[in-house]
N, C-alpha and C positions, 0 to 999 in steps of 0.2 A: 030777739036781741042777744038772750043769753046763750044761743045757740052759735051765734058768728064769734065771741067773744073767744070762746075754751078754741076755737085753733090758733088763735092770734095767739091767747096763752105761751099755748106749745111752741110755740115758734121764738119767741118772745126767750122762752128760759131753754131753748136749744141752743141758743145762739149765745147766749150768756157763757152757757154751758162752755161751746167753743172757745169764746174769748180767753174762758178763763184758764182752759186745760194750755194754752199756746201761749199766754203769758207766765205758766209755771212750768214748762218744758225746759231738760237742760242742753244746753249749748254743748254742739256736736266738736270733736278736737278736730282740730285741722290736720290733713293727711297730705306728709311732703312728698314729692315723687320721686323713686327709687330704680335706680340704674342695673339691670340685669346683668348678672353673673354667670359665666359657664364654666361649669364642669370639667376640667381638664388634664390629662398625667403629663407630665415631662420628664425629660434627660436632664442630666447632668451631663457638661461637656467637656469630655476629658479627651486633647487631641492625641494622635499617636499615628502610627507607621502600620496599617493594614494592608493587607490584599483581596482585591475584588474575585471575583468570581467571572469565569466566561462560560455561558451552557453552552455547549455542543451535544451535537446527536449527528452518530456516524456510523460504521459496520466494519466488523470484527473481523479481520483480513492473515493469511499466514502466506507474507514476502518467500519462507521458506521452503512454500510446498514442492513436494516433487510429483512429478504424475510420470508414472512407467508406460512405455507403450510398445508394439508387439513387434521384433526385429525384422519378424518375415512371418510369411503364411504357415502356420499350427494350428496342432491343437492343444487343449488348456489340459493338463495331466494333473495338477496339483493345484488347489488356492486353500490354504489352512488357516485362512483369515477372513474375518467379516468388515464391515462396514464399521468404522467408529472404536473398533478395538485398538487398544493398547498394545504396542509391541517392544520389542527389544533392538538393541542393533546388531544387523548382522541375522537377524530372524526374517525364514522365509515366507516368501509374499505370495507367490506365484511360479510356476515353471510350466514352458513348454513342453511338452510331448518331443521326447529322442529321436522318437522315430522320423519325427519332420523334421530334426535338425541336423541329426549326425548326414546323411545324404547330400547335402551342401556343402556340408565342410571337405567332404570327400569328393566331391566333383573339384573342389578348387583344388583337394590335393593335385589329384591327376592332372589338371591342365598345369599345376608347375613342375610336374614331374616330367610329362610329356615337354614343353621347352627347355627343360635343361637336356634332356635327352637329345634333341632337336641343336642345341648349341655345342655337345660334345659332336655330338656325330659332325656336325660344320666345322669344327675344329679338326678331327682327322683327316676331314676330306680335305682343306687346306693345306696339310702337312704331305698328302697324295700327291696330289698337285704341284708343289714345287717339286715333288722328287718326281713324276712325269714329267714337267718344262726339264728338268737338264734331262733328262734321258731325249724327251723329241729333241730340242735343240741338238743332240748329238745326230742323229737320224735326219733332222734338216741340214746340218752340216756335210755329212756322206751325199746326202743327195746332189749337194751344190757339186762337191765336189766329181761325183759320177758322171753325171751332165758334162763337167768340164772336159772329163775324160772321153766321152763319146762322142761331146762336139769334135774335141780334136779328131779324132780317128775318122770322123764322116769326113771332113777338110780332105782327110788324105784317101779318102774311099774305102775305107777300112773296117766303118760300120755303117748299117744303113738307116734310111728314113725313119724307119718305125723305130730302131733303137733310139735316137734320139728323140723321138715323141715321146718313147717311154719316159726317158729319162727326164723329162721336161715336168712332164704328168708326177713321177714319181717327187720332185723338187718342191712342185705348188703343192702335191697331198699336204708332204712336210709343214710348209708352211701353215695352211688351215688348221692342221694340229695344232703346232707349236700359238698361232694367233688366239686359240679358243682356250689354250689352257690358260696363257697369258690373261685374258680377257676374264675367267672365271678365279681368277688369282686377285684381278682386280677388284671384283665385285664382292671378295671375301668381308670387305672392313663394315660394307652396306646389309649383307644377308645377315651377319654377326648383331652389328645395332640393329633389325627390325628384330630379332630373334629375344637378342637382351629387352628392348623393349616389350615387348608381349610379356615376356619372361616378370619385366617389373611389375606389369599389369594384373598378372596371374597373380604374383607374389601379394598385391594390394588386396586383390580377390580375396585370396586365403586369409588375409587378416581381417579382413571385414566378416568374411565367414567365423574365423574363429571367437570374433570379437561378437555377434551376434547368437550365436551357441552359447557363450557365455552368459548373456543377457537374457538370454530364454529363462535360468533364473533367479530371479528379482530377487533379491534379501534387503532388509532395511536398512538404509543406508545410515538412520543416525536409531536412536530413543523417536517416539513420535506413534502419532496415529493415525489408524487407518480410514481413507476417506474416498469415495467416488469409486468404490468398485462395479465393475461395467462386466466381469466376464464369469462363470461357474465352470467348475470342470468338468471337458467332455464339450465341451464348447469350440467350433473352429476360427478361428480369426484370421484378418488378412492383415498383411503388413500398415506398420502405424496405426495399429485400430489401439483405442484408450483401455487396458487394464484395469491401472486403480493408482491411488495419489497417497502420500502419507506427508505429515506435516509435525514439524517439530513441538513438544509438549511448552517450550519455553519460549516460542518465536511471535508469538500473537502479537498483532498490531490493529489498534484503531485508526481508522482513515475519517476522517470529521473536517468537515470545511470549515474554515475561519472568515467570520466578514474582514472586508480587507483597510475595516477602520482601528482591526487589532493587531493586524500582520508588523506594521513598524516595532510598536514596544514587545512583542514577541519575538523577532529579529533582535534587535539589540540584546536584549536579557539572552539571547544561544552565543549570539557571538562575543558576549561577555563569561561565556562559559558558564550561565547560569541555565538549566534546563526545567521549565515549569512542569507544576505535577498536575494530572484530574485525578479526579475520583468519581465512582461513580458503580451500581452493580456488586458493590462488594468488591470492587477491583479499584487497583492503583496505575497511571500510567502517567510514563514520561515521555515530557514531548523531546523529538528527536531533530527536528526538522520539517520544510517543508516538499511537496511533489515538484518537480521541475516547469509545469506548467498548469498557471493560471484559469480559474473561470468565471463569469459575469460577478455571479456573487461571494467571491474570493478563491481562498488558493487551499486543496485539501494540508491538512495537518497531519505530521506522522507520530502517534503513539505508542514507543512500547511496554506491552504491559508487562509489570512488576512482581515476583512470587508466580502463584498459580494462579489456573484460569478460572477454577470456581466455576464450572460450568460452561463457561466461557466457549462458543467454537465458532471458526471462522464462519460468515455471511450474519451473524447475531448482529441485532441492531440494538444501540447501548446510547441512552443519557448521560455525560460526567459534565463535570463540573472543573474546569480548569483555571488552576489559582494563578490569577496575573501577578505580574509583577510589581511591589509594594509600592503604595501611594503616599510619603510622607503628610504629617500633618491634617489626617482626615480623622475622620467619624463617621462610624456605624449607627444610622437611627432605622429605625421600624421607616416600611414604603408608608404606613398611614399619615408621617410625618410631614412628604410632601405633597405638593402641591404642583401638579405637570411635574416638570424633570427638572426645575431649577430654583423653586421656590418653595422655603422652610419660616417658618414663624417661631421667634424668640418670645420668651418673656421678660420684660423688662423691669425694673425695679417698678411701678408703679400695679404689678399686676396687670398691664395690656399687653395685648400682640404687637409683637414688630416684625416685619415683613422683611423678610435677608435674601439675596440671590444667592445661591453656590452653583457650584459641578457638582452636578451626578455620574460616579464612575463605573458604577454595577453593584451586581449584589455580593453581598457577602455572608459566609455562613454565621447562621444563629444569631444570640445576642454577640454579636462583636466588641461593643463595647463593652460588658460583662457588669451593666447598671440594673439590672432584672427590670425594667419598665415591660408592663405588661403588652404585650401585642400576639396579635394571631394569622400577623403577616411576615411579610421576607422583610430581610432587612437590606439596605443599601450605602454603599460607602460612596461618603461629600467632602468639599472640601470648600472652603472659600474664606478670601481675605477679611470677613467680617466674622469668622469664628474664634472665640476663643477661648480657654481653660477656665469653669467656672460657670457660662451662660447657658441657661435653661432651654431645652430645646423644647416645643408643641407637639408632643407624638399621638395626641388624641385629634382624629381628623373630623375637622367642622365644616360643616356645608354651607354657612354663613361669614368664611373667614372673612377678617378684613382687618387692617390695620389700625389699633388702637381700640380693639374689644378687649371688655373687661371678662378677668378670668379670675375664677377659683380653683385653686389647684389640688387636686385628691389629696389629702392626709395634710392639709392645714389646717380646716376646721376641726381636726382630731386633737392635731398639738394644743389649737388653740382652748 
């Protein structure tokens, strides 16, 4: 019996044990539930008159090159120039070989030497010629007259058959004479123009000759450098075969396409006489204008660059940055800021998000607003009727945004 008792016991002053420790326990505080806070930097929003940004990427072009090329069949006697060198003006480039050139020039001599020679001598023999017509006309006159004389005398039997044939014979000679020289008197005004004309031909000859002799050697026509040499000396080439090109030090132009959602306010601002700048490369360029025609995805843009090329040489392919034309009443925020292309989140006096539509106009460089909020992205210029001087803009980008979260903003728990 006294064996069953001692577990009842235990059990017995366990359970006491329990009672007791749960009725001297202290009463746990009540824990109210607490609305999460995030972390977050903002702008200050100071509106103002920026300009956006347009990237382009295009290739480095010179409108002004010149390419020389070979007037007629030579050979290359001289090239005292390489490829990519610097020259002077007036510095030579290239020259044919004399030996192929002077021999041209002197055939054209000859052939206008031989036509004018060819038009005096026509000219004397015309001057021959009328003074042969009155002399035969004189000898066609005797004959008429001789005839008449013999006809009479035959009438009276006084001269016979054959005199009179003579004299018949001797009338018509006359004539044939007198008709050909006539006839060769006429034909003088016709032999004269096909003469002068060859004669002008010849002349054209010679000056093409002289003008390509000329040309045999190249000198540089401005400052500039040299590019696309094609020929070494000792070399023969045939007419129009390519030389070598030289391009101005100062004439460099970027060709870069524009979408043609920016063609208008670029239009406006030239024909306002305002002309936008890029940058880009270490180089400066203004825009000039645009190409006369159009392509699917816009219209090339003409660049010229500004100072020196820096390296710069035509076919270089170059990123700038071309400053559009100012956008009154925007702001520069960090891209982390938005949200798609039109949606920014304020802070509003209670410390929540408020949800704003603006424009997005492009990027713009750096801190543009000049508020140092930290970021480690590009920045982009906005603009919209619900901004204004004074409201905090969300530059810290959340992946839970939503309208009416609570926010703590960096360096407030510091002040506080």
């Amino acid at each position: 019996m006294r064996r069953l008792l001692i577990p009842v016991l235990f059990l017995v002053l366990g359970a006491a044990a329990f009672l007791g420790l749960r009725a001297t326990r202290p009463e746990p505080a009540e824990v109210a539930p607490q609305e999460r806070s995030w972390r977050v930097e903002t702008l200050s929003v100071a509106l103002s008159s920026h300009a956006p940004l347009l990237p382009l990427y295009g290739e480095i072009v010179a409108p002004e090159a010149v390419t020389f090329t070979a007037p007629l069949p030579a050979r290359i006697a001289e090239r005292p120039v390489r490829d990519g060198q610097r020259v002077a003006e007036d510095q030579l480039l290239v020259a044919l070989d004399v030996a192929d050139v002077a021999p041209v020039v002197a055939r054209a001599e000859a052939r206008v030497n031989d036509l004018e020679a060819q038009i005096e001598a026509e000219r004397v023999r015309q001057e021959s010629d009328r003074t042969a017509l009155a002399r035969e006309r004189e000898l066609l006159g005797n004959a008429r007259r001789r005839l008449e004389r013999v006809r009479s005398l035959s009438e009276r039997n006084l001269a016979s058959a054959s005199s009179l044939d003579d004299a018949r014979d001797a009338l018509a000679q006359a004539r044939v004479t007198v008709d050909a020289r006539e006839g060769a008197l006429a034909g003088y005004p016709a032999r004269l123009a096909q003469l002068e004309a060859g004669l002008a031909e010849a002349r054209a000859g010679l000056a093409e000759a002289r003008r390509d002799a000329e040309r045999s050697r190249v000198e540089a026509p401005f400052a500039g450098i040299v590019s696309g040499v094609a020929v070494a000396p000792g070399e023969r080439v045939g007419e129009g075969a390519e030389l070598l090109s030289i391009y101005p030090r100062d004439g460099l132009e970027l060709r870069a396409q524009v979408p043609s959602a920016y063609l208008d306010e670029l239009q406006v601002a030239l024909d306002d006489g305002r002309h936008p700048h890029a940058v880009g490369e270490r180089a400066r360029f203004r825009l000039e204008g645009f190409v006369g025609e159009s392509a699917p995805g816009g219209t090339e843009a003409i660049l010229r660059l500004e100072g020196m090329p820096r390296g710069l040489r035509p076919g270089s392919l170059v990123d700038v940055m071309l400053r559009r034309p100012p956008v009154a009443d925007s702001l520069a925020v960090p891209a982390s800021a938005l949200y798609g292309d039109e949606v920014l989140y304020l802070r509003d006096e209670d410390d929540r998000m408020r949800r704003l539509r603006i424009e997005r106009h492009g990027p713009v460089a750096g801190d543009a607003g000049g508020n140092g909020a930290a970021t480690n992205h590009g920045w982009v210029l906005v603009s919209g009727a619900g901004l204004a001087d004074g409201q905090e803009v969300i530059v810290t980008h959340l992946p839970n945004a939503a309208e009416g979260l609570k926010l703590q903003v960096v360096g407030d728990e510091e002040d506080e």
